[in-house]
Short mmCIF file of the C-alpha atoms (twelve columns), coordinates in Angstrom:
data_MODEL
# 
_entry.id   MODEL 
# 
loop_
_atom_site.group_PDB 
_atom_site.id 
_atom_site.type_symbol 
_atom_site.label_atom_id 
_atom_site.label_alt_id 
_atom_site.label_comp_id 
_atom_site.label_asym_id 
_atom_site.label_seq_id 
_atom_site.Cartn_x 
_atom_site.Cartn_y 
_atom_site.Cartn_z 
_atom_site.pdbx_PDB_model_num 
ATOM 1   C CA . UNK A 1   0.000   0.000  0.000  1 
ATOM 2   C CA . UNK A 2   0.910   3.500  -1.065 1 
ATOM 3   C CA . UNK A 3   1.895   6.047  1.811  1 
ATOM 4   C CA . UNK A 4   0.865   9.185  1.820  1 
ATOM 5   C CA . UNK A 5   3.126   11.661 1.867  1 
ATOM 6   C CA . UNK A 6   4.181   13.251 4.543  1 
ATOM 7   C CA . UNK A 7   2.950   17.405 3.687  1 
ATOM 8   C CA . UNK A 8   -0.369  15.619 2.677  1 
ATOM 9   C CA . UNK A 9   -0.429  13.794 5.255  1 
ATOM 10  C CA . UNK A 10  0.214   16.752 8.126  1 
ATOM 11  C CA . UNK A 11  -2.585  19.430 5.468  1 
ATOM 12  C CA . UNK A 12  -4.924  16.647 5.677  1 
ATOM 13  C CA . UNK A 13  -4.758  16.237 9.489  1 
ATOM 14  C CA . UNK A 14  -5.429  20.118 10.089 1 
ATOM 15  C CA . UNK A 15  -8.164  20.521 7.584  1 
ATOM 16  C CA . UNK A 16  -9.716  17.207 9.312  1 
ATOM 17  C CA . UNK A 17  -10.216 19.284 12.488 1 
ATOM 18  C CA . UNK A 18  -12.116 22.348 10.871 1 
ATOM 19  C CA . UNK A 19  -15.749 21.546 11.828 1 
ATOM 20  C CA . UNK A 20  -18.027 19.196 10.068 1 
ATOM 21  C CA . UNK A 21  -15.099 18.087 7.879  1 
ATOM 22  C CA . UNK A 22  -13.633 14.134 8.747  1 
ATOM 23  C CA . UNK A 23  -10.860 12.180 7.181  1 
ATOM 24  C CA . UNK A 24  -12.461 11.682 3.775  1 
ATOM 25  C CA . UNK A 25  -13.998 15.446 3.012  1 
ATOM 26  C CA . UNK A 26  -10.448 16.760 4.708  1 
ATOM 27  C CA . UNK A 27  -8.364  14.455 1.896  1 
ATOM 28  C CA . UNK A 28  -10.411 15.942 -1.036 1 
ATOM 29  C CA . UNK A 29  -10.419 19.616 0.010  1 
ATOM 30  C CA . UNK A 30  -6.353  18.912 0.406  1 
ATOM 31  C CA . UNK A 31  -6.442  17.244 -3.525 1 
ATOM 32  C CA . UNK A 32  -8.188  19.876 -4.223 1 
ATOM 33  C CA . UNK A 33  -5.471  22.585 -3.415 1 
ATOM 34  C CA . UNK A 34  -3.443  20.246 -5.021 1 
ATOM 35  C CA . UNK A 35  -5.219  21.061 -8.318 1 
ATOM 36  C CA . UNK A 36  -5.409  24.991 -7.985 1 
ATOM 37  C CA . UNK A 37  -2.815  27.074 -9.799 1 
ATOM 38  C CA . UNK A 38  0.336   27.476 -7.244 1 
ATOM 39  C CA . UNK A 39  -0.546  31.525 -7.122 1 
ATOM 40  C CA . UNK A 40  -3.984  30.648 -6.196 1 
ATOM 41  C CA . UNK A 41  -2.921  28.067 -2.576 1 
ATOM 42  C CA . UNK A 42  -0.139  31.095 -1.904 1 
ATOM 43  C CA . UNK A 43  -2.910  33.408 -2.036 1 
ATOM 44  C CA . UNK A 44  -5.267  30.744 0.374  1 
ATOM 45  C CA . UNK A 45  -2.246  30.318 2.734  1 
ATOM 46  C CA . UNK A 46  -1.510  34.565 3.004  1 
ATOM 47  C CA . UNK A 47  -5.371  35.061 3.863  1 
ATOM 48  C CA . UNK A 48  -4.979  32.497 6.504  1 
ATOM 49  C CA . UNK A 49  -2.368  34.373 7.896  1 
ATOM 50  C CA . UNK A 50  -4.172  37.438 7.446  1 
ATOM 51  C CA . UNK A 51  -6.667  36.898 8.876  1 
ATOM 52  C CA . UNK A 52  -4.908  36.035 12.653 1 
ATOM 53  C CA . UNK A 53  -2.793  38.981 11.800 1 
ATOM 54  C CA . UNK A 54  -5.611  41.274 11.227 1 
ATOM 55  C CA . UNK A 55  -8.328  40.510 12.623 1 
ATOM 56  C CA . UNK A 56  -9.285  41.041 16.482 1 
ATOM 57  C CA . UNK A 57  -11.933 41.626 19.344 1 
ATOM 58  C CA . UNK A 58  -13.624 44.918 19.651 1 
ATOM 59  C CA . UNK A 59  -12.661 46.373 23.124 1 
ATOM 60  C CA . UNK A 60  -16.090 47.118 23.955 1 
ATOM 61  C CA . UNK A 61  -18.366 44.492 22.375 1 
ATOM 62  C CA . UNK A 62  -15.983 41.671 21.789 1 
ATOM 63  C CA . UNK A 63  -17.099 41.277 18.053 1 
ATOM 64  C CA . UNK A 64  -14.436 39.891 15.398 1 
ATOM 65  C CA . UNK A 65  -13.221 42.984 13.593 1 
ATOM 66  C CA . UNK A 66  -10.299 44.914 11.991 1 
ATOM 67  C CA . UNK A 67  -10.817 48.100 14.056 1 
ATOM 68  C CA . UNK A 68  -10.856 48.822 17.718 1 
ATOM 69  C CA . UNK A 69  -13.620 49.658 18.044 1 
ATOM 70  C CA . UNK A 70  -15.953 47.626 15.556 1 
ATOM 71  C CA . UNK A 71  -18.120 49.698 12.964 1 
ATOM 72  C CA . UNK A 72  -21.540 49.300 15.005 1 
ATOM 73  C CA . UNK A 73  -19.757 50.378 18.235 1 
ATOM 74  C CA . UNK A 74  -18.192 53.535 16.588 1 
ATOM 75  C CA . UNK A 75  -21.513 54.760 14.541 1 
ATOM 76  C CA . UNK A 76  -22.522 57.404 16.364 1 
ATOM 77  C CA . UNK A 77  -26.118 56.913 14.692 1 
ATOM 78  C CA . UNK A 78  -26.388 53.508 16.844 1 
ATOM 79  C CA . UNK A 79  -28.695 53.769 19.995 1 
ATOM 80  C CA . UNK A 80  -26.234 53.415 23.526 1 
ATOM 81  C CA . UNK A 81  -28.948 52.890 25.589 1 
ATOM 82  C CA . UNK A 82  -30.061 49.834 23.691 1 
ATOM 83  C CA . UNK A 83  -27.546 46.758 24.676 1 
ATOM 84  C CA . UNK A 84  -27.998 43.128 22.656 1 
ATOM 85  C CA . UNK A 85  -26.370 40.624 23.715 1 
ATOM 86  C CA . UNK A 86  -26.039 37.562 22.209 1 
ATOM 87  C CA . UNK A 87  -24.192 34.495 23.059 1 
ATOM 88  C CA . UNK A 88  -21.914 34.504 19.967 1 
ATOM 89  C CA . UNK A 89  -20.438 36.584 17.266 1 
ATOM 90  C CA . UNK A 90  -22.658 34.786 14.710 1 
ATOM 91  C CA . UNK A 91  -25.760 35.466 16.373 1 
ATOM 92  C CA . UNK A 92  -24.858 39.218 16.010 1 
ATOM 93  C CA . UNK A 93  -24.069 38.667 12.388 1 
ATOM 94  C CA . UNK A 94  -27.604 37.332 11.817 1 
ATOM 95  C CA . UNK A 95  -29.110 39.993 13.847 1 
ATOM 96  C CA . UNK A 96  -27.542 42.360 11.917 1 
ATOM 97  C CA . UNK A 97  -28.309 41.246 8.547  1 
ATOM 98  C CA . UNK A 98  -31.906 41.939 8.953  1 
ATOM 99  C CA . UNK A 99  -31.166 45.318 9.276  1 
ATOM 100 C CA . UNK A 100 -33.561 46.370 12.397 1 
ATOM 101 C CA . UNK A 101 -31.966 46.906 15.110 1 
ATOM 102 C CA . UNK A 102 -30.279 50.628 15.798 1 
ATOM 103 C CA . UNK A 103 -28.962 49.657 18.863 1 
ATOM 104 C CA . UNK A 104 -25.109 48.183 20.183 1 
ATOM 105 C CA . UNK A 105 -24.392 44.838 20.773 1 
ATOM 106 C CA . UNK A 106 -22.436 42.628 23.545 1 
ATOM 107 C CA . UNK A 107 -21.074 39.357 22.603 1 
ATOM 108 C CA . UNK A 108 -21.444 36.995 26.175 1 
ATOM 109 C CA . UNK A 109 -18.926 34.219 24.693 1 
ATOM 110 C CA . UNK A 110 -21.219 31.702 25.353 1 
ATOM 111 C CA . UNK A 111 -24.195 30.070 27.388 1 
ATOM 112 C CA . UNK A 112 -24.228 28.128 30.885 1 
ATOM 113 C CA . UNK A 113 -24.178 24.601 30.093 1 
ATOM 114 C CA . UNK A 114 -23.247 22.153 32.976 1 
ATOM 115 C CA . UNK A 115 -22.730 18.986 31.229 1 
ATOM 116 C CA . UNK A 116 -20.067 20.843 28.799 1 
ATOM 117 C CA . UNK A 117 -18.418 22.015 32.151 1 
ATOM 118 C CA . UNK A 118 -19.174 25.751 31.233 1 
ATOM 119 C CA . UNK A 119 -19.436 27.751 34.317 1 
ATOM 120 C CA . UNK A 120 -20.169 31.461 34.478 1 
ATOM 121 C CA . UNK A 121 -16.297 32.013 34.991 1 
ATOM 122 C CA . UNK A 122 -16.689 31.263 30.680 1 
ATOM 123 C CA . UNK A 123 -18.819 33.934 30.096 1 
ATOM 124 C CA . UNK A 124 -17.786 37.940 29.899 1 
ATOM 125 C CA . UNK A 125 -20.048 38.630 32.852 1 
ATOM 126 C CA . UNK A 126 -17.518 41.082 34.133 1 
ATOM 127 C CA . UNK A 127 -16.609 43.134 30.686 1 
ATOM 128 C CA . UNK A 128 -20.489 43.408 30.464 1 
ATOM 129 C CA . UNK A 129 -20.889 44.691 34.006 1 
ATOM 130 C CA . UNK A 130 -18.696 47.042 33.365 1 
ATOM 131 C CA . UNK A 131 -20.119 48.184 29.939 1 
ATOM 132 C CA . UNK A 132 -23.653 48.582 32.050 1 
ATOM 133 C CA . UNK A 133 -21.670 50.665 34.342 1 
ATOM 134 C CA . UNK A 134 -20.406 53.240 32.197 1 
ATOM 135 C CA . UNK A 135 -24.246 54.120 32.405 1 
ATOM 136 C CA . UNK A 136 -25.520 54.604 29.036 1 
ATOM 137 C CA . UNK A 137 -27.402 51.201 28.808 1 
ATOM 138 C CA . UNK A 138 -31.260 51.767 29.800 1 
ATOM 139 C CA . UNK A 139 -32.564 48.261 27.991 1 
ATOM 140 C CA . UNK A 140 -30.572 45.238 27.954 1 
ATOM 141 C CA . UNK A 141 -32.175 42.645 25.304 1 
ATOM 142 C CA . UNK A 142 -31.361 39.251 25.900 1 
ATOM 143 C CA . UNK A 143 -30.741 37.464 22.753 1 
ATOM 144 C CA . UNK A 144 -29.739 33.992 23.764 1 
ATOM 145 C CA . UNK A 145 -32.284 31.174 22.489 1 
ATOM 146 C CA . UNK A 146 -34.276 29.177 23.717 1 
ATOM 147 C CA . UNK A 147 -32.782 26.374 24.544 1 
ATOM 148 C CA . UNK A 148 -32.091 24.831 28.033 1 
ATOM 149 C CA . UNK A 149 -28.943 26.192 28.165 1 
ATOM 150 C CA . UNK A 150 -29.918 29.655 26.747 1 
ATOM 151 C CA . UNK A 151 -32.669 29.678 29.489 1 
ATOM 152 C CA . UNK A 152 -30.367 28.914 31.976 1 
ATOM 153 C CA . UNK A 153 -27.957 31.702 31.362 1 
ATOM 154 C CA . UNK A 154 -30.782 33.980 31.026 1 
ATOM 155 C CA . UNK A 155 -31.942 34.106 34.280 1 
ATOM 156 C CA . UNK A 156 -28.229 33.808 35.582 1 
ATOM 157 C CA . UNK A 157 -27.631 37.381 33.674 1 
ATOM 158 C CA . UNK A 158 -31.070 38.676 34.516 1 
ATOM 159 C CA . UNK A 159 -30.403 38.031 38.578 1 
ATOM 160 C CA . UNK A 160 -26.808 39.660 37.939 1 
ATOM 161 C CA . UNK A 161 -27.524 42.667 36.130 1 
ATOM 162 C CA . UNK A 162 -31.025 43.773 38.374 1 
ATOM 163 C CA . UNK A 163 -28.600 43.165 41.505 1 
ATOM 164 C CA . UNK A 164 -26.326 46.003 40.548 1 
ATOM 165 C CA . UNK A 165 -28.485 48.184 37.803 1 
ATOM 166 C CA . UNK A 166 -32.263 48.690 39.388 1 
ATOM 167 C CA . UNK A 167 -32.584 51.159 36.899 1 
ATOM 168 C CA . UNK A 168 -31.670 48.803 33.578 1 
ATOM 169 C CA . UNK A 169 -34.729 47.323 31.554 1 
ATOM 170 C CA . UNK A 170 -33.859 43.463 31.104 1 
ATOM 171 C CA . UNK A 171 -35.818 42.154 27.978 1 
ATOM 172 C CA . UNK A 172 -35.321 39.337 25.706 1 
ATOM 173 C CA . UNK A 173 -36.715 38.303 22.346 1 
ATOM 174 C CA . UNK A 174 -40.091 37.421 21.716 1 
ATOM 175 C CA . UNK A 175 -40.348 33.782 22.103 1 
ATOM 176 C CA . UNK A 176 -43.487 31.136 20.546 1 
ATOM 177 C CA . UNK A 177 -45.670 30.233 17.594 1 
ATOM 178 C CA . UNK A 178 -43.948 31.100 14.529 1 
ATOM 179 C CA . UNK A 179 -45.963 32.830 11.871 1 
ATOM 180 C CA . UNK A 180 -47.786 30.638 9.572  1 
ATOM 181 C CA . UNK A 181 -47.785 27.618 12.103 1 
ATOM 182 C CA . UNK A 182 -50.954 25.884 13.621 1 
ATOM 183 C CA . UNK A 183 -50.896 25.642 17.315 1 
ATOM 184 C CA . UNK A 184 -52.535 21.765 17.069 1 
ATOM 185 C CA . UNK A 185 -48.596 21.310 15.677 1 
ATOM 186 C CA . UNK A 186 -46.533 22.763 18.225 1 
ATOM 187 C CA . UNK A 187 -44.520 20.916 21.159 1 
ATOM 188 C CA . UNK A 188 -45.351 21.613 24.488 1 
ATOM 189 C CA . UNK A 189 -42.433 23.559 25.541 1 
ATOM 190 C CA . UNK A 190 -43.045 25.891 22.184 1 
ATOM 191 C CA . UNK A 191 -46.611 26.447 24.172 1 
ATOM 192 C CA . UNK A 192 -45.663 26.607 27.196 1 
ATOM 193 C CA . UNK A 193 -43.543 29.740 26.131 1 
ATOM 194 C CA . UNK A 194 -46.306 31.142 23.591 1 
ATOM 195 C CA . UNK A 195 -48.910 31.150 27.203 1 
ATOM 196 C CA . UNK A 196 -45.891 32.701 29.030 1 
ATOM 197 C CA . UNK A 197 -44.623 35.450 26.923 1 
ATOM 198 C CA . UNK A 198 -48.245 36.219 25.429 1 
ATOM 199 C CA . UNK A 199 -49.268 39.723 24.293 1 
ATOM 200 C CA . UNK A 200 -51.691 42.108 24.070 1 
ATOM 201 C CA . UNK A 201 -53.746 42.828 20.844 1 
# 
C-alpha cells in the first residue's frame, strides 16, 4: 500500500479538524489545493495568515473585527442605551443582517451549560458589568435562544444585572408560535412559552 506523503499527510490532518469536515472530506479539500494554480494556494495560505494577523476583538463588544472599536460600536447613529447581547459573534451577524436593530451589541462568549463544564467564569459577565456601568445602557435585550442552556444563562444574567443596575430594563426576544404555524402542531415547551410570553392585541 501507497503512503501518503508526509505534507499531505500533516494538510490533511489540520483541515480534518475544521468543523463538520472528517478524514475523507479533509483528503479531497487537500487534492483539491493540489489542483489549484500554485498563485492561487499562496494566495489561500496569506489570507490564513491574514486573517490572525488582522483581525481582532472589539474592546467594547468583543465582536471579530479589523478596528478597535468595531463599525456598530463607533456609529454614532447607533442607539447606547439599547444593549444586545447575544451568546456569539454569529448570532450578532444574523441579527444584523436583517437590518432592524439601531442599537449596540455585547457578545457573552457563550451560554451556561453544565454537562459541557461551562461555568459562568466562561462567560464575559464582568466586561459586560462594566459596559452597564459606564451608564448609558437603559434596555438590555437578551438574545440567547431558547434552549435549556440559553434559558439557563438567562436568568443567571437577569439576577446579575437587576442586583447592581435597578434602573436597567432586562428584555429578551419574543419567544413562541412562529408565523404561519398551527398551534394543534406545536410541542409543548413551544406552548408553554407562547402562554408565558403572550401579548396584548
Amino acid at each position: 500500500m501507497q503512503r501518503i506523503p508526509e505534507p499531505l499527510k500533516i494538510l490533511v490532518e489540520q483541515i480534518a479538524r475544521l468543523p463538520g469536515l472528517g478524514p475523507k472530506s479533509a483528503m479531497r479539500a487537500a487534492m483539491t489545493l493540489l489542483k489549484w494554480p500554485e498563485a492561487e494556494t499562496m494566495r489561500l495560505g496569506k489570507n490564513i495568515y491574514d486573517l490572525r494577523s488582522s483581525l481582532h476583538l472589539c474592546s467594547e463588544c468583543g465582536a471579530l473585527s479589523d478596528t478597535d472599536p468595531c463599525p456598530i460600536c463607533s456609529d454614532p447613529l447607533r442607539l447606547d442605551e439599547t444593549l444586545c447581547l447575544v451568546s456569539e459573534w454569529d448570532s450578532m451577524l444574523t441579527l444584523e443582517e436583517g437590518g432592524f436593530f439601531k442599537g449596540k451589541y455585547f457578545i457573552l462568549g457563550g451560554l451556561l451549560s453544565p454537562l459541557d463544564a461551562r461555568s459562568a467564569e466562561y462567560l464575559e459577565m464582568d466586561r459586560l458589568m462594566q459596559r452597564i456601568g459606564q451608564g448609558s445602557v437603559k434596555e438590555l435585550i437578551l438574545a440567547l435562544g431558547a434552549t435549556a442552556e440559553a434559558e439557563a444563562t438567562a436568568v443567571y444574567v437577569r439576577e446579575k444585572v437587576l442586583a447592581r443596575f435597578a434602573h436597567v430594563k432586562v428584555t429578551r426576544l419574543a419567544q413562541g408560535i412562529p408565523l404561519g404555524a398551527e398551534v394543534k402542531f406545536m410541542d409543548k415547551e413551544t406552548l408553554r412559552q407562547s402562554l408565558q410570553y403572550r401579548q396584548e392585541l
